[in-house]
C-alpha positions as CSV (number, residue, x, y, z in Angstrom):
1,X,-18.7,-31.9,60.9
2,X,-20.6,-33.9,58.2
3,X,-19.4,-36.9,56.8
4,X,-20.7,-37.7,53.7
5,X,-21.3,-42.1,53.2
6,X,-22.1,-42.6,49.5
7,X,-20.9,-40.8,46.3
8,X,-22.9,-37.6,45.5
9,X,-22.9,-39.2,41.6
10,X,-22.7,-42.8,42.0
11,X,-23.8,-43.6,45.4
12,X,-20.6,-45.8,46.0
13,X,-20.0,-46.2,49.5
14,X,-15.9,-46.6,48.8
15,X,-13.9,-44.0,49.1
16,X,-10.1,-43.3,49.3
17,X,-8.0,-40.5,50.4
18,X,-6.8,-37.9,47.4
19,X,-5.6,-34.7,49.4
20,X,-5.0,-33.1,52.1
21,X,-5.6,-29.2,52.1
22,X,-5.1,-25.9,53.7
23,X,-8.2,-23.3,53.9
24,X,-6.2,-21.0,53.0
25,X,-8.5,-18.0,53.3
26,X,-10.1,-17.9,56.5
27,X,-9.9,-20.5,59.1
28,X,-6.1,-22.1,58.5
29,X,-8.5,-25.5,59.3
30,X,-7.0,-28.8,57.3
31,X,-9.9,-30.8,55.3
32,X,-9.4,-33.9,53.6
33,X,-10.8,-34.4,49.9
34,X,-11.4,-38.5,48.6
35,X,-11.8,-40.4,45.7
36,X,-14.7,-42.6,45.2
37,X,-13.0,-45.7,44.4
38,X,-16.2,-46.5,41.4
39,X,-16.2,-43.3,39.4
40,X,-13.4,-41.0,40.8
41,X,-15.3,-38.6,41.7
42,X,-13.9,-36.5,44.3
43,X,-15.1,-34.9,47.1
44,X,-14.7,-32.7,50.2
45,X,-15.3,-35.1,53.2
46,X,-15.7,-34.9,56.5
47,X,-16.6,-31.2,55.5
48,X,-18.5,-28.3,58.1
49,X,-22.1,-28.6,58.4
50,X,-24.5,-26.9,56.6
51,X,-25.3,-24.6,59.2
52,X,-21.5,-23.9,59.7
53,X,-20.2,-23.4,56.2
54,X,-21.0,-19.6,56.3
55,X,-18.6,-18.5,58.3
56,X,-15.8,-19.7,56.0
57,X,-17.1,-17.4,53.9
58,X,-16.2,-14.3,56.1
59,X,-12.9,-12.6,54.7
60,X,-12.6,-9.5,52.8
61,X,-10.5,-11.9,50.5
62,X,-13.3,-13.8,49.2
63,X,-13.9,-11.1,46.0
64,X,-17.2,-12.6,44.9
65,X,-18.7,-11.2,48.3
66,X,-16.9,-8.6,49.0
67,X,-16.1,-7.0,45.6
68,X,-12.9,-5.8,47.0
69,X,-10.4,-4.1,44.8
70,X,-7.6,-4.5,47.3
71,X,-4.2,-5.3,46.7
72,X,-2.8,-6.7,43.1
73,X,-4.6,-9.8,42.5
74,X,-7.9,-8.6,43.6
75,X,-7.3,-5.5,41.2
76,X,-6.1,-8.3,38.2
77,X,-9.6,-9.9,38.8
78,X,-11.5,-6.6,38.5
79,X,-10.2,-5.7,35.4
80,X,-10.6,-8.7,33.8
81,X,-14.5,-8.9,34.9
82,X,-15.3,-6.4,33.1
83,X,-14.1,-8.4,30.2
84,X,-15.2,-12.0,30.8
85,X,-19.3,-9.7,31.8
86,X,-19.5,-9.1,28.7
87,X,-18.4,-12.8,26.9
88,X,-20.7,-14.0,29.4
89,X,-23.0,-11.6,27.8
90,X,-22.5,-12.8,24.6
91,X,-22.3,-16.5,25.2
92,X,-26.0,-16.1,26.6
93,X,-27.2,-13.9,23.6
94,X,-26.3,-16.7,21.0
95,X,-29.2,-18.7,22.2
96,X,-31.6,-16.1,22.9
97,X,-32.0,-12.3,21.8
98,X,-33.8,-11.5,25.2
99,X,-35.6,-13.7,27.8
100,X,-35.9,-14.3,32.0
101,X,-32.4,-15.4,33.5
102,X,-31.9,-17.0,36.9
103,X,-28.8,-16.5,38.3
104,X,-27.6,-18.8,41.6
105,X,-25.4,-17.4,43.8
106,X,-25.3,-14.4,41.8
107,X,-22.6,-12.4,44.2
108,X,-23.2,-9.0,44.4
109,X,-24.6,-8.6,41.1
110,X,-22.2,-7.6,38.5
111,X,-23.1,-10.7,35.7
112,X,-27.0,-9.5,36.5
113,X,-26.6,-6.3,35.8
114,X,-24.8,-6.3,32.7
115,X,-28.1,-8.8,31.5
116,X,-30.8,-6.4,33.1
117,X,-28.9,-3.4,31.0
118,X,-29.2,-5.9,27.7
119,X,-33.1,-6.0,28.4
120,X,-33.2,-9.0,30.7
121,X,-35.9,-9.9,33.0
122,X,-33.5,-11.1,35.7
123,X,-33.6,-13.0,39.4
124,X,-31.2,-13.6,41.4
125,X,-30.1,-15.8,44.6
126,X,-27.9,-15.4,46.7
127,X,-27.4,-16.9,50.2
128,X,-24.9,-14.3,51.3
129,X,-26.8,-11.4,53.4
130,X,-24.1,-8.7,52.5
131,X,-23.4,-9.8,48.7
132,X,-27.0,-10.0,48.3
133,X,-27.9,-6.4,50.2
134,X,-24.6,-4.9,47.9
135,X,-26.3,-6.0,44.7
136,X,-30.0,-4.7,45.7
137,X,-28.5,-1.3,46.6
138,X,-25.8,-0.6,43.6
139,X,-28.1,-1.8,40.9
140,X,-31.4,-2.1,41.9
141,X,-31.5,-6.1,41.0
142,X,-34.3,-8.7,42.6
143,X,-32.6,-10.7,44.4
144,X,-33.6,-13.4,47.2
145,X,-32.1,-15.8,49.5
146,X,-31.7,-19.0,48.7
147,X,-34.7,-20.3,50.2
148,X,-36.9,-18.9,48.0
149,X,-35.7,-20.9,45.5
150,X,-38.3,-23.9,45.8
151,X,-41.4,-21.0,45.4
152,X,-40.7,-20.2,42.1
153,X,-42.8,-21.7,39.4
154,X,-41.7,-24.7,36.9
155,X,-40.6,-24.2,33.5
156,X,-40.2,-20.3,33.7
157,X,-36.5,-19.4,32.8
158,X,-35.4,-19.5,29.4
159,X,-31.4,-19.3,30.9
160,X,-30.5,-20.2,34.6
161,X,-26.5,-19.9,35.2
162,X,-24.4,-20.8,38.1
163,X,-21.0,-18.9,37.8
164,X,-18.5,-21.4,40.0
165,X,-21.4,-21.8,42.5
166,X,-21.8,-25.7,41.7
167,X,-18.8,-26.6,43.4
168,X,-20.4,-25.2,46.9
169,X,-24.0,-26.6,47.0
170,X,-24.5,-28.4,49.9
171,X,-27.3,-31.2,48.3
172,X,-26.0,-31.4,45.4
173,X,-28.5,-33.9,43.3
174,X,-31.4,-31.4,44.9
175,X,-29.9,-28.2,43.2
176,X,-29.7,-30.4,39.9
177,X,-33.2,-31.3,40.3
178,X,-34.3,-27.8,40.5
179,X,-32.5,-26.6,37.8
180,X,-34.6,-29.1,35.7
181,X,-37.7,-28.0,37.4
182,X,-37.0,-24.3,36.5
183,X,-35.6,-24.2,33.3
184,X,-38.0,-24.4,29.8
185,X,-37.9,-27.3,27.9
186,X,-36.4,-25.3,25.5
187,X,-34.2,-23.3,27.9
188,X,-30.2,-24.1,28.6
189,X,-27.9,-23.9,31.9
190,X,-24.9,-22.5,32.3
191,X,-22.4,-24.3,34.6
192,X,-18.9,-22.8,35.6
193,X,-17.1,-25.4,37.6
194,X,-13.2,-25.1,38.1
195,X,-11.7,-28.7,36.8
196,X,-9.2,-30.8,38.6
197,X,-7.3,-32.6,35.8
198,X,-6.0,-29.6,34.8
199,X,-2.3,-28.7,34.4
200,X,-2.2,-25.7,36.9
201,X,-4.0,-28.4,39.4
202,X,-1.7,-31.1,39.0
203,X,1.5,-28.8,39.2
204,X,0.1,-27.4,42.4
205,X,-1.4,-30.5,44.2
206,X,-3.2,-29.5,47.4
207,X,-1.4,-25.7,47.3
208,X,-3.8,-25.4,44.1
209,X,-6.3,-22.7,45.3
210,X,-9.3,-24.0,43.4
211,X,-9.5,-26.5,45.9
212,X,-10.3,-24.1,48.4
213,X,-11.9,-26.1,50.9
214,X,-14.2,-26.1,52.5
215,X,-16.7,-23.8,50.4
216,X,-15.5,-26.4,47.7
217,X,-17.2,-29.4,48.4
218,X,-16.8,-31.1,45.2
219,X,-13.9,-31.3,42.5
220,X,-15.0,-31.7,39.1
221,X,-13.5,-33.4,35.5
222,X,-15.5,-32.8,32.4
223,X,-17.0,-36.8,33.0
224,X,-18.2,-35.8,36.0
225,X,-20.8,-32.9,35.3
226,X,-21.4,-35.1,32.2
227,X,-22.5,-38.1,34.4
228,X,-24.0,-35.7,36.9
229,X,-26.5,-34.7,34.3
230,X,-27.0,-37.6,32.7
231,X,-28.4,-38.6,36.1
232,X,-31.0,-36.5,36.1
233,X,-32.0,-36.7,32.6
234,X,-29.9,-33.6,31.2
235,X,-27.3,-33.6,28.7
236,X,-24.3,-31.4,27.9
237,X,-24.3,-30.0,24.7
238,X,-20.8,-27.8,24.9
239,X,-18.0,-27.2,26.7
240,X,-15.9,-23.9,26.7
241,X,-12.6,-22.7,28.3
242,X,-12.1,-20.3,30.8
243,X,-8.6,-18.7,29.9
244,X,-7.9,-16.6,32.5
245,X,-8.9,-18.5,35.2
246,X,-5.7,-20.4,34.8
247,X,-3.8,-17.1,35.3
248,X,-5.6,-15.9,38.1
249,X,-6.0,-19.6,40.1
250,X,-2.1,-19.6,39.1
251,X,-1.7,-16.3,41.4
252,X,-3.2,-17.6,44.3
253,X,-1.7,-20.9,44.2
254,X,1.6,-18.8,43.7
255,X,0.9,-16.8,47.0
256,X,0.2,-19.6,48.5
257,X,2.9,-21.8,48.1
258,X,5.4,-18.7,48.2
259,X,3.7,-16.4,50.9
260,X,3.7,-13.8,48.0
261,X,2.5,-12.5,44.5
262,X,4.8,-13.9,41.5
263,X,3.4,-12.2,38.0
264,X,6.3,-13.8,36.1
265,X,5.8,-17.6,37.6
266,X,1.7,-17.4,37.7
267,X,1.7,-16.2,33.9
268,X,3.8,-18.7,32.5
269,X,2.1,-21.4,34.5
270,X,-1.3,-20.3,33.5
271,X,0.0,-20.1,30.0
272,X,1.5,-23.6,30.0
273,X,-2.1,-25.2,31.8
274,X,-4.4,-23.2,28.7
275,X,-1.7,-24.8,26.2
276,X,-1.7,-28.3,27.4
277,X,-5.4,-28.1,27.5
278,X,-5.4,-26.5,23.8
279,X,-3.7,-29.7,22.8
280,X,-6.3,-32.0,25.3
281,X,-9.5,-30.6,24.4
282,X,-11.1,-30.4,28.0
283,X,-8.7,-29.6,30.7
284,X,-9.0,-26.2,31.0
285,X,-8.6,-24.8,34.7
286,X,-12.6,-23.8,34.7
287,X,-14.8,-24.9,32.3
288,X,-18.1,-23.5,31.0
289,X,-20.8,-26.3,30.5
290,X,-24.1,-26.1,28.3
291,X,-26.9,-28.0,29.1
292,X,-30.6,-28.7,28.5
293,X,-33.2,-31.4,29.1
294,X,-33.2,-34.4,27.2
């Protein structure tokens, strides 16, 4: 286990415990999260080390590798992919018509795609061996391992996105830093972070499955990816919701807590987190952050 001694955004060396959690999906392990005590920024710590961490990535129930269709949530998420692709889509095309998009930990391939069949030049990385060998052979996409990240050449994406792939980077400030490397000055990045002050994550404390420890080694608020940023001389320019992540985070926090699948319960708490957060502005379950160089 690592243990991490300063704040990955501050470098405070105080910290306090938050929660305590379950990983729920594959290793039944506990793992504590904390607080830094200057900034309240939280944290998974002690967490695996980096060598380690993927092996909790090894279940058939971890969709974004395995693409499985199996059983009622994983079918819910599926069908609403195919949906949030092409907002995604869309989101991307307000800023530019056509360009070269990077996308980290790009799964097996399905955001890629639907921007290589829009005329994208598109790259991808991604450290999983099977979600990476799944997108090569079902869509033909280039895709690397995360190593090759530091040989690519500065300034040469108009768009780099990383779909709720933030919250599992291991050096954190290093991935920030290569963003700005790779991005053009007049590119944008597209972060997708789940958010801790959110309704559905305060109704289900440490049960809340967007914790998901340990591949979540950090927890973010909006201030947080804004001081993150700000760090490294990058500025968020706009914030958007995620609606149905709030329905679908509600589900698995539902099985969970209740060993099994409750449509009626999950709905109305994922409806009552997106309305509190329609009346807070930024406290959506996941968020969508834009950001450029300063």
């Amino acid at each position: 286990m690592e243990k991490l001694e300063f704040c990955p955004i501050c470098n405070s060396v105080q910290n306090k415990p938050f929660l305590v959690c379950v990983d729920h999906t594959v290793s039944r392990e506990t793992f504590n999260i904390v607080e830094c005590e200057s900034c309240g920024f939280k944290f998974t710590n002690p967490r695996p080390n980096e060598s380690d961490l993927g092996q909790y990535y090894k279940s058939e129930e971890y969709v974004s590798h395995s693409n499985t269709k199996k059983g009622f949530i994983n079918s819910v998420y599926q069908t609403v992919r195919k949906y949030t692709l092409l907002k995604k889509l869309q989101l991307v095309s307000k800023h530019f018509k056509t360009g070269k998009i990077l996308d980290i930990g790009c799964g097996t391939g399905e955001f890629l795609n639907t921007c290589k069949n829009a005329k994208w030049e598109t790259l991808g990385i991604e450290p999983d061996d099977d979600a990476r060998n799944m997108a090569i052979k079902n869509y033909g996409l280039d895709i690397r391992k995360e190593s090759d990240l530091c040989g690519l050449t500065d300034s040469s994406f108009d768009v780099i996105s990383m779909w709720h792939v933030l919250e599992h980077v291991p050096k954190l400030n290093e991935r920030v830093e290569e963003l700005k490397r790779l991005i053009k000055p007049t590119g944008i990045i597209i972060i997708a972070v789940p958010n801790c002050a959110s309704l559905d994550a305060i109704s289900y404390q440490e049960l809340w499955a967007a914790y998901d420890v340990p591949r979540h080694l950090y927890h973010f608020i909006p201030k947080d990816i804004d001081a993150l940023f700000q760090k490294h001389g990058m500025k968020v320019f706009q914030t958007l919701p995620m609606v149905f992540d709030s329905f679908y985070v509600s589900m698995l926090s539902e099985k969970i807590k209740t060993g099994r699948t409750n449509v009626i319960r999950s709905t109305w708490n994922g409806f009552r987190s997106n309305l509190s957060a329609l009346r807070s502005g930024k406290k959506y379950s996941s968020q969508i952050y834009l950001i450029r160089k300063k």
